[in-house]
Backbone as a ProteinNet text record, in pm:
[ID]
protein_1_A
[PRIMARY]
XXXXXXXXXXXXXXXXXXXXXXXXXXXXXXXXXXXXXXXXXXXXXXXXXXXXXXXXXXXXXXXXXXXXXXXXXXXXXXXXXXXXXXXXXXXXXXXXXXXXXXXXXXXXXXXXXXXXXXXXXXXXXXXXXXXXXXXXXXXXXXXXXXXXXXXXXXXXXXXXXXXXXXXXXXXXXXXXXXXXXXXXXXXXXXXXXXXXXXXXXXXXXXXXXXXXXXXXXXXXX
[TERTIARY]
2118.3	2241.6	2228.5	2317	2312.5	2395.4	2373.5	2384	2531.9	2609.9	2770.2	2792	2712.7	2792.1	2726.7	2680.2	2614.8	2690.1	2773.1	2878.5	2775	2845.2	2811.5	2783.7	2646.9	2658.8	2644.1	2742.1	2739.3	2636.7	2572.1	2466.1	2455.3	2423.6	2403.1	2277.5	2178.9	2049	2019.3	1959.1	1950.3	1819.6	1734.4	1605.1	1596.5	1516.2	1502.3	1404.1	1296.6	1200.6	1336.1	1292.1	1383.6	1319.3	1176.7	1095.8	1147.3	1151.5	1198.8	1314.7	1429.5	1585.9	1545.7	1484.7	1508.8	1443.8	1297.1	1268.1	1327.4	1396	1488.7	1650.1	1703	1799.4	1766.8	1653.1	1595.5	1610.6	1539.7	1508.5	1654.6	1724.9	1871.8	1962.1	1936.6	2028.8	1980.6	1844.5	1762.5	1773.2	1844.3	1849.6	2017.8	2052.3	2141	2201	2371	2373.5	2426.4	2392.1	2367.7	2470.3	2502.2	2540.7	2537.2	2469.6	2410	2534.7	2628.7	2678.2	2677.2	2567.1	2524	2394.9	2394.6	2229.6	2250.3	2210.2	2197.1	2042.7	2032.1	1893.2	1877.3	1963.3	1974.9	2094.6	2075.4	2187.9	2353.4	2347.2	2488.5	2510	2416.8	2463.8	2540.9	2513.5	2461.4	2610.8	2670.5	2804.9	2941.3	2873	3005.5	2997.5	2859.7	2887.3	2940.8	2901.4	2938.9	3122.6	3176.1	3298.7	3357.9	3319.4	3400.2	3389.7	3203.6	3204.9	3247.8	3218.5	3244.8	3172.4	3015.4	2924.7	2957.9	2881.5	2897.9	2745.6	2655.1	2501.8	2451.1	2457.6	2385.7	2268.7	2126.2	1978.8	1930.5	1906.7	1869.5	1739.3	1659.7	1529.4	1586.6	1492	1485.3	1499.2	1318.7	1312.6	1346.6	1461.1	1459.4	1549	1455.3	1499.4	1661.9	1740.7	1926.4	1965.7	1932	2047.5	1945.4	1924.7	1820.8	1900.7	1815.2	1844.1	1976.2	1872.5	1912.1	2082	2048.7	2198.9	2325	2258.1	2382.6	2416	2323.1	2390.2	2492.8	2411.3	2520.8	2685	2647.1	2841.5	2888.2	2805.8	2895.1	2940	2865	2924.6	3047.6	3009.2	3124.1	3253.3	3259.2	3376.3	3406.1	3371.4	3398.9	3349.8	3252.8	3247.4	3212.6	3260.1	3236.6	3130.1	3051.4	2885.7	2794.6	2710.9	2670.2	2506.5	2398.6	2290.9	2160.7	2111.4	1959.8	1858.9	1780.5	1675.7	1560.8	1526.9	1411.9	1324.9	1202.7	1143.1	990.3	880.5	721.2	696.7	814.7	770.7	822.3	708.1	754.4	706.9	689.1	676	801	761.1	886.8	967.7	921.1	1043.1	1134.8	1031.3	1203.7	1281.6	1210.1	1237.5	1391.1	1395.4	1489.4	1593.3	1521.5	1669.5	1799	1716	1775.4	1841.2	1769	1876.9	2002.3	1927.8	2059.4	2155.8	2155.5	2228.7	2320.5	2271	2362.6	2361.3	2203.4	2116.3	2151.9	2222.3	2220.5	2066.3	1982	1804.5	1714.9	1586.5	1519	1394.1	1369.7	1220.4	1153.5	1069.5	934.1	894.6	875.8	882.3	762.4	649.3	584.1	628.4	788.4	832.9	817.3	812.3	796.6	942.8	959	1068.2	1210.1	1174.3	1257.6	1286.9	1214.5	1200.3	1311.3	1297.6	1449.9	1535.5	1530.8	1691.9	1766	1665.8	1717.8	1780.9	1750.4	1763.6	1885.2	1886.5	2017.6	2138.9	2108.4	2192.2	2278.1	2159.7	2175.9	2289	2239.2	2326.9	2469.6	2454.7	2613.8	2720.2	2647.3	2722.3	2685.6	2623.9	2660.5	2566.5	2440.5	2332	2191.3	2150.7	2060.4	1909.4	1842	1761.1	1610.3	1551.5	1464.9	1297	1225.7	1085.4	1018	910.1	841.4	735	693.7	609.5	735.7	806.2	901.4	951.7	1038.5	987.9	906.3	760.8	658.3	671.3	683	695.6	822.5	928	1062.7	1040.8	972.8	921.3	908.9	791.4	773.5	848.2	943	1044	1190	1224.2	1334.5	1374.2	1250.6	1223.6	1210.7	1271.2	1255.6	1118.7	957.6	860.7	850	781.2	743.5	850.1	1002.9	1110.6	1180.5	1188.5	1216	1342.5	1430.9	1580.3	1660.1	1784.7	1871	1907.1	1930.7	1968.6	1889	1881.5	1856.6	1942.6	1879.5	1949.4	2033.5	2143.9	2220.6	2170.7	2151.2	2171.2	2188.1	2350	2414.2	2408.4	2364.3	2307.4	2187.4	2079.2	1974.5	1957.5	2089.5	2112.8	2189	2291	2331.3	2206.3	2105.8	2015.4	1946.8	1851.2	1834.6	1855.8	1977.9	2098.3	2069.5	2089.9	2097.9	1965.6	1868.5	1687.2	1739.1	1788.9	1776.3	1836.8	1948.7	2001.8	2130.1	2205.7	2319.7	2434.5	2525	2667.1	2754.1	2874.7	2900.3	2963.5	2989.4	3133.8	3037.1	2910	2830.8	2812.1	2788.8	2732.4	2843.2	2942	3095.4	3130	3112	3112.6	3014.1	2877.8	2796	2795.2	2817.1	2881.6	2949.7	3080.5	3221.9	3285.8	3266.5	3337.7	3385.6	3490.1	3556.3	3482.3	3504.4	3383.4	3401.1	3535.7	3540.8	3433.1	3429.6	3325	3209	3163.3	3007.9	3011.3	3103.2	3025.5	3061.5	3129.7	3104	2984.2	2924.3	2784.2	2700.8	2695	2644.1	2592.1	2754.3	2804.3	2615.4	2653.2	2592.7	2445.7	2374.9	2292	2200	2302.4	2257.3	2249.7	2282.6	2314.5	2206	2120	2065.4	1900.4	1905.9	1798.4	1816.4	1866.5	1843.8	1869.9	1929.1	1956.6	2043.1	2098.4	2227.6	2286.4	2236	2226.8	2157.4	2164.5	2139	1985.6	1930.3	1780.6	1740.8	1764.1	1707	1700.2	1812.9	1800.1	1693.6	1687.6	1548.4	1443.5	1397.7	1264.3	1201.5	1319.6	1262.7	1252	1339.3	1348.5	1194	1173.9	1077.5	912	897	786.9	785.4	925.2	909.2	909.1	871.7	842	947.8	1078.8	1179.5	1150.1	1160.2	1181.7	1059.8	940.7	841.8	749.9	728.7	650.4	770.8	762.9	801.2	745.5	788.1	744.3	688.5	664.8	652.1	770.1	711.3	759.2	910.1
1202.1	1244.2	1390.7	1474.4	1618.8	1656.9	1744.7	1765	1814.6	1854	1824.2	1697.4	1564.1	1422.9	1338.8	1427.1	1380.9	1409.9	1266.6	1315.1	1381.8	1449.2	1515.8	1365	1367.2	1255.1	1392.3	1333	1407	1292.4	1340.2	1280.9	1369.3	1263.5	1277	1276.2	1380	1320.2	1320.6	1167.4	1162.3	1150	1188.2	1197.5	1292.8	1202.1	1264.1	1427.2	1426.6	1571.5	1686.3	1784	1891.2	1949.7	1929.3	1982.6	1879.5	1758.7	1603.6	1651.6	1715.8	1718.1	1844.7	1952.7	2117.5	2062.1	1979.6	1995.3	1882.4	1774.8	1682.4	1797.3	1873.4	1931.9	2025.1	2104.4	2172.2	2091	2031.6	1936.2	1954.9	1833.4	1815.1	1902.1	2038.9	2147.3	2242.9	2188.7	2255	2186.5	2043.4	1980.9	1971.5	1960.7	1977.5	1787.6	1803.4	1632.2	1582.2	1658.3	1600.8	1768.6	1677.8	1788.9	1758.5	1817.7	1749.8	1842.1	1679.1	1776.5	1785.8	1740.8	1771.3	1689.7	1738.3	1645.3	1545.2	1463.7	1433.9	1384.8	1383.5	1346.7	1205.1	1132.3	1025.6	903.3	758.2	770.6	748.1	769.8	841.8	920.3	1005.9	1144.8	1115.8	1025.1	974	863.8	821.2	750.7	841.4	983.2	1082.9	1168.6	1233.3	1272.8	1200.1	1054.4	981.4	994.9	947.2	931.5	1091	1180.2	1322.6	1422.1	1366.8	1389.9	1293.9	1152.7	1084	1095.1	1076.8	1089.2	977	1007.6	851	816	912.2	822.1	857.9	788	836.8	808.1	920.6	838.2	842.7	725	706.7	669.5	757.4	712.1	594.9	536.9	386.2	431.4	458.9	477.9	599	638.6	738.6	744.9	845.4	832.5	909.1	814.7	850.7	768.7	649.5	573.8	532.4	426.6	364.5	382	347.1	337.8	247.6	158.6	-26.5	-0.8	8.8	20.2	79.5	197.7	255.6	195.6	172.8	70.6	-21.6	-114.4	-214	-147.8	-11.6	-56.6	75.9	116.3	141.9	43.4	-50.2	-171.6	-238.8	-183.4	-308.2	-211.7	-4.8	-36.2	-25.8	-50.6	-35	99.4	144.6	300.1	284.3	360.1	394.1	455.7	496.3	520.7	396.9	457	318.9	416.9	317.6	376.7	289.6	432.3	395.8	492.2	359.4	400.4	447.6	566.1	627.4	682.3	596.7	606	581.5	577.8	585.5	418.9	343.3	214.3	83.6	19.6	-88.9	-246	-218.2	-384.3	-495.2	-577.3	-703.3	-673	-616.5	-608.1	-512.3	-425.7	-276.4	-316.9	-367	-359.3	-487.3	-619.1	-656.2	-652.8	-642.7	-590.1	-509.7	-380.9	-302.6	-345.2	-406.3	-482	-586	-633.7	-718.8	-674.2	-549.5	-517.5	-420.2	-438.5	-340.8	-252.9	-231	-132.4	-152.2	-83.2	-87	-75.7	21.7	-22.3	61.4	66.1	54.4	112.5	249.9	339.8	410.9	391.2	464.3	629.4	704.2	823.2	901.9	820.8	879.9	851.8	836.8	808.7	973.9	941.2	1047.9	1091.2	1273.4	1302.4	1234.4	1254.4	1182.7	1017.4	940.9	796.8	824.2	953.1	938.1	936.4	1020.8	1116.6	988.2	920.3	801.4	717.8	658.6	552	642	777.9	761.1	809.5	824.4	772.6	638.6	565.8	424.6	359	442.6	367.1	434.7	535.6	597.3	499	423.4	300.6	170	170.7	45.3	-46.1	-20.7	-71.5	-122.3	-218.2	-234	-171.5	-82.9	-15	-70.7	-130.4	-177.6	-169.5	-68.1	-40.1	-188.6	-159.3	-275.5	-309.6	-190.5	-200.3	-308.7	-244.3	-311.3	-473.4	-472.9	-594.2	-709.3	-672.9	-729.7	-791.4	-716.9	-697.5	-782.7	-770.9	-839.8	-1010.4	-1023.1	-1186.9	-1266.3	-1235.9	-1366.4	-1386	-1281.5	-1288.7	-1361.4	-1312.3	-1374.7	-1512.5	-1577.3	-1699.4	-1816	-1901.8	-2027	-2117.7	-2120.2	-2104.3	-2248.7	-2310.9	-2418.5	-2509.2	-2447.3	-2524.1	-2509.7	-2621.2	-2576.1	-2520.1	-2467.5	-2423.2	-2515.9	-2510.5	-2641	-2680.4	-2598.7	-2690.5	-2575.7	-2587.8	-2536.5	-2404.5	-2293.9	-2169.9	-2236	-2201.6	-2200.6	-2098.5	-2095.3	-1984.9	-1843	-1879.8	-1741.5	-1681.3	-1793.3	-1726.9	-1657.5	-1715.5	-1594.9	-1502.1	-1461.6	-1313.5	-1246.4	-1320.1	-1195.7	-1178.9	-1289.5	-1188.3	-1113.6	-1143.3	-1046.7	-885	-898.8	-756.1	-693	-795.9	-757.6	-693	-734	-707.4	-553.8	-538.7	-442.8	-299.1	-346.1	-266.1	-193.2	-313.2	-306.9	-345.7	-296.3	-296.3	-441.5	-473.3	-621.5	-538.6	-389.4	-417.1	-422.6	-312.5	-356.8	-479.6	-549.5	-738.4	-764.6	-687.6	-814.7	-764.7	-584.7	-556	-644.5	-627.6	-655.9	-785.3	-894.2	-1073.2	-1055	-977.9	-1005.8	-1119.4	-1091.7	-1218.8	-1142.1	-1154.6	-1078.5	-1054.3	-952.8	-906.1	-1069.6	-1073.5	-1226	-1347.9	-1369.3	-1432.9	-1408.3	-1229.3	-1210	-1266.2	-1228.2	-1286.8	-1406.4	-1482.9	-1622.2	-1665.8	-1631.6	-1668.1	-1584.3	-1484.5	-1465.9	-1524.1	-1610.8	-1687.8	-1776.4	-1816.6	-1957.1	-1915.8	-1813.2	-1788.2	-1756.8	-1721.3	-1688.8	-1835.6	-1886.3	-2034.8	-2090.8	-2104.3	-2128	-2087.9	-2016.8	-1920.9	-1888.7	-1943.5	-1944.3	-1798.4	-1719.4	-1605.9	-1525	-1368.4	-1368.9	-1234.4	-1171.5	-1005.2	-1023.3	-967.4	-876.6	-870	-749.1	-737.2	-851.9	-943	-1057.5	-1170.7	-1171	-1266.3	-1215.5	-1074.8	-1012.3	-1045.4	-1001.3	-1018.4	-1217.4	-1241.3	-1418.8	-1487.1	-1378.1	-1439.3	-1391.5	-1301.2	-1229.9	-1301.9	-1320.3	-1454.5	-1563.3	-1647.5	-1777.5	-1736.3	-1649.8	-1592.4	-1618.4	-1642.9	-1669.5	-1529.2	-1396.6	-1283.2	-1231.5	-1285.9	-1207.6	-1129.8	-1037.3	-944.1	-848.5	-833.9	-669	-553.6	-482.5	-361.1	-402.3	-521.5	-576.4	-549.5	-515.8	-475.7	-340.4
1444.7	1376.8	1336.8	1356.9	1335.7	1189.8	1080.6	1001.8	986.4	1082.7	1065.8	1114.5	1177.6	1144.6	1016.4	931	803.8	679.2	626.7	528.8	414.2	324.2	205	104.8	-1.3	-77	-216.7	-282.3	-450.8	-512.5	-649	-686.8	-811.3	-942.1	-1055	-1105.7	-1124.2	-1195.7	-1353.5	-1348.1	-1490.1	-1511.9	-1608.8	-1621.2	-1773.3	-1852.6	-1970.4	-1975.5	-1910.5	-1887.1	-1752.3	-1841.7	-1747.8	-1609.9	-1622.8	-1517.7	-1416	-1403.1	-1291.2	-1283.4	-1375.7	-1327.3	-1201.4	-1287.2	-1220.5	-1067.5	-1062.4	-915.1	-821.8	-884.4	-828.6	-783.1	-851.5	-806.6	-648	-687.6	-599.7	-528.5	-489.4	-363.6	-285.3	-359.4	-276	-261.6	-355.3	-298.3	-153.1	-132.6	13	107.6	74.7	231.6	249.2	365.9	372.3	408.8	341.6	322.2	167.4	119.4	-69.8	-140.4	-256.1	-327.3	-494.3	-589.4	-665.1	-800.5	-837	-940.5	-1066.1	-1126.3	-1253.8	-1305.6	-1419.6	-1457.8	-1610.9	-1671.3	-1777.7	-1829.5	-1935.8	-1972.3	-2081.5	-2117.7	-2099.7	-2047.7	-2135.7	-2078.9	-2127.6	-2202.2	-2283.7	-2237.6	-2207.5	-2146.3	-1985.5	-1907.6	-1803.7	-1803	-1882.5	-1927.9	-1907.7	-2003.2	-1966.8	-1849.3	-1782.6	-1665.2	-1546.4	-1553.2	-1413	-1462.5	-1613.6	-1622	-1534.8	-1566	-1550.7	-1433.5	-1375.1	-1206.8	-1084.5	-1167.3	-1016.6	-943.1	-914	-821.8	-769.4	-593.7	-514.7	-572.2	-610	-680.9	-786.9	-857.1	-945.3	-955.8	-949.3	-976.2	-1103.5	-1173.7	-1295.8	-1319.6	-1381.4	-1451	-1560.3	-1644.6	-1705.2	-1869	-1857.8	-2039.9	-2060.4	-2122.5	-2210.1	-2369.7	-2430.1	-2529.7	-2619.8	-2657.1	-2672.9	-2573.8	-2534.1	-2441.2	-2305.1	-2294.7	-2166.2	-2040.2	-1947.9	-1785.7	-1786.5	-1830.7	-1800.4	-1844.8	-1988.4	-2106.8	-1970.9	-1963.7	-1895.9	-1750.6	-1645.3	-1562	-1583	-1665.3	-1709.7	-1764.3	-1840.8	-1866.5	-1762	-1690.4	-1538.5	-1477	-1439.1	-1375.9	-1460.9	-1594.9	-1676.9	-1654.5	-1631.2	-1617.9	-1501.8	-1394.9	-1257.6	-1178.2	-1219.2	-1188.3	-1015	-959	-825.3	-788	-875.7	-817.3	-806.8	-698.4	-722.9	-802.6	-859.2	-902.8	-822.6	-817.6	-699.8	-882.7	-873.3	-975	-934.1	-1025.5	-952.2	-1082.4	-1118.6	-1221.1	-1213.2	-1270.1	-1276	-1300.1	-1343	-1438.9	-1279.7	-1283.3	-1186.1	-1212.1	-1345.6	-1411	-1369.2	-1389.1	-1387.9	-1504.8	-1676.7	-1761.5	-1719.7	-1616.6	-1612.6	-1437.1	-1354.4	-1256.2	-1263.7	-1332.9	-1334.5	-1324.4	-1512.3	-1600.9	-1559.1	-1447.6	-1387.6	-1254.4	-1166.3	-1054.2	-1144.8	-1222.6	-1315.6	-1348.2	-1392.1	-1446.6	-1364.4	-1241.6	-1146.9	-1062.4	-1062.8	-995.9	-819.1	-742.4	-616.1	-523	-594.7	-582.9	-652.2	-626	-734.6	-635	-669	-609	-711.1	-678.3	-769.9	-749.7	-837.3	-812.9	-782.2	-667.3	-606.8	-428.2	-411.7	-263.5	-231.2	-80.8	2.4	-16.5	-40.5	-14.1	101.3	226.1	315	259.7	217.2	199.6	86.1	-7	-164	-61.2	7.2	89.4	177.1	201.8	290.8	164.6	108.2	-25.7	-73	-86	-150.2	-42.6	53.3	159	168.1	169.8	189.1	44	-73	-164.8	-188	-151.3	-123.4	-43.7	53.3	141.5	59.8	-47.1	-80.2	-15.4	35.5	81.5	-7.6	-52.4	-80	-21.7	-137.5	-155.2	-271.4	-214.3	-279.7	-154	-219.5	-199.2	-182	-77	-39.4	-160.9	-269.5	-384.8	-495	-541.3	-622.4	-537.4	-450.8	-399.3	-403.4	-401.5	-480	-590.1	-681.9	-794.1	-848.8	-843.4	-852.7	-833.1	-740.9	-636.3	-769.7	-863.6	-926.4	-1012.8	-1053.9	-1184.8	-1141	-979	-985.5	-905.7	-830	-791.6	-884.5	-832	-916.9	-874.5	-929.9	-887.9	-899	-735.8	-685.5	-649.2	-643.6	-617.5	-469.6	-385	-264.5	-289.7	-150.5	-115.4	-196.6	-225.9	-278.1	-177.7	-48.4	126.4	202.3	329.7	448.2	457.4	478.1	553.5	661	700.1	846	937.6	1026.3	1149.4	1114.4	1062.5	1063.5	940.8	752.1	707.9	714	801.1	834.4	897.4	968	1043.7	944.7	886.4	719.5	649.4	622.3	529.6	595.5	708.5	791.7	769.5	805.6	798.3	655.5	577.4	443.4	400.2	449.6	426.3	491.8	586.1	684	615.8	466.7	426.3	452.5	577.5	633.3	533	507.8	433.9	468.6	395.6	421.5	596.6	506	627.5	786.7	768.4	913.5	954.1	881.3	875.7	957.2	907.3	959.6	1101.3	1169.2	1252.4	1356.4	1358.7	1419.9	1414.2	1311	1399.5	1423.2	1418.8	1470.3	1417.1	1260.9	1159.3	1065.5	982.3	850.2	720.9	656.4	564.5	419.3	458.5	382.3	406.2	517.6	578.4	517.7	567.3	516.9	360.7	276.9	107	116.9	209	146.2	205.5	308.1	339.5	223.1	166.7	52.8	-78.9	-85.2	-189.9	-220	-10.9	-12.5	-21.7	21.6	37.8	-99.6	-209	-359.4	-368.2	-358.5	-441	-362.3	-254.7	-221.9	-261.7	-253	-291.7	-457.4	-522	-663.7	-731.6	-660.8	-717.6	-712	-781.6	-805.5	-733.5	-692.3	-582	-476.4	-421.6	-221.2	-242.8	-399.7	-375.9	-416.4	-506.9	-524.8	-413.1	-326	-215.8	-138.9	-85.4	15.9	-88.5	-213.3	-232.6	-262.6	-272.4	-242.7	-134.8	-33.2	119.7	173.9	155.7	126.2	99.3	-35.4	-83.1	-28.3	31	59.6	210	287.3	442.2	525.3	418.3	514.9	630.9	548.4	641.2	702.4	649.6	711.6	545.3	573.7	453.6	460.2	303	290.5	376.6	431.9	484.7	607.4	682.3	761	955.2	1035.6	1158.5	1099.2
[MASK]
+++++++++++++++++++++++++++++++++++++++++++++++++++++++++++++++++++++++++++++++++++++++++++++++++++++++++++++++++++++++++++++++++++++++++++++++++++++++++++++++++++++++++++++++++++++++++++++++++++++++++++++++++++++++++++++

């Protein structure tokens, strides 16, 4: 793909230390692709920039102090905000890694990724793609599985080529191109596939599909 068929992604960084905003801006104002339009340092702060820029991403560090990661995900999602947020923070425990897909997190990277590996991820969440690291992944497995309990039924077929897809980080609307079924279709196999798998999002279905080898290993082929 050549850098005029590479839409522009706007992007919000939030990060409490100014040295992580200044060399996070750098970065994405040197590649071409991204356009970074403002910073906040927590997340209140991080409430009124998304309200007044409208980023398609916002990347949010977790702990900081005047207003958390987590906090502010959640009431983006509560009011509908059109960014989506790819988290990008040092902490990859089960208490932060959750909370934060729970609460709305489109995905969730650790901030020793290889430059290209961010640029991709927040690519990916500009479309609305699940973004979740093969480390976090890990990590996520024992918190959001229901432990020693089989499926409530059998995968179908064609739900294991949506999750598949979905592992793969493909969008409903690709899912629906590539079966050649309506994006209606793809979430109601979703529906079934949460309900199956005991859980309630996209990264939570991959990292249990994931543990129970439906898909293979993380980071795997």
């Amino acid at each position: 793909m050549t850098d005029a068929d590479t839409p522009t992604v706007s992007v919000l960084i939030v990060d409490d230390h100014p040295v992580v905003r200044d060399g996070l801006r750098g970065m994405f104002e040197a590649a071409p692709g991204f356009r970074v339009l403002g910073e906040a340092a927590n997340g209140a702060e991080a409430l009124e920039r998304a309200a007044a820029l409208d980023p398609d991403v916002v990347l949010m560090d977790l702990r900081m102090p005047g207003g958390s990661g987590v906090d502010a995900i959640r009431e983006l999602a509560r009011r509908g905000a059109r960014a989506e947020v790819l988290v990008l923070t040092t902490y990859d425990t089960d208490s932060d890694t959750l909370p934060a897909i729970e609460a709305g997190a489109t995905g969730y990277l650790l901030k020793d990724a290889p430059r290209e590996e961010l640029f991709a991820a927040v690519r990916a969440a500009a479309e609305g793609r699940t973004v979740l690291s093969p480390a976090v992944a890990s990590r996520l497995v024992s918190a959001v599985r229901a432990p020693a309990e089989p499926l409530s039924a059998p995968l179908s077929a064609r739900e294991r080529e949506v999750l598949a897809l979905v592992a793969r980080g493909t969008s409903n609307r690709e899912i629906a191109r590539e079966l050649f079924i309506s994006e209606a279709t793809v979430k109601t196999h979703l529906t079934h596939l949460y309900a199956k798998l005991g859980v309630r999002d996209r990264a939570a279905a991959v990292a249990v599909a994931y543990e129970r080898g439906i898909l293979g290993r993380p980071g795997a082929g």
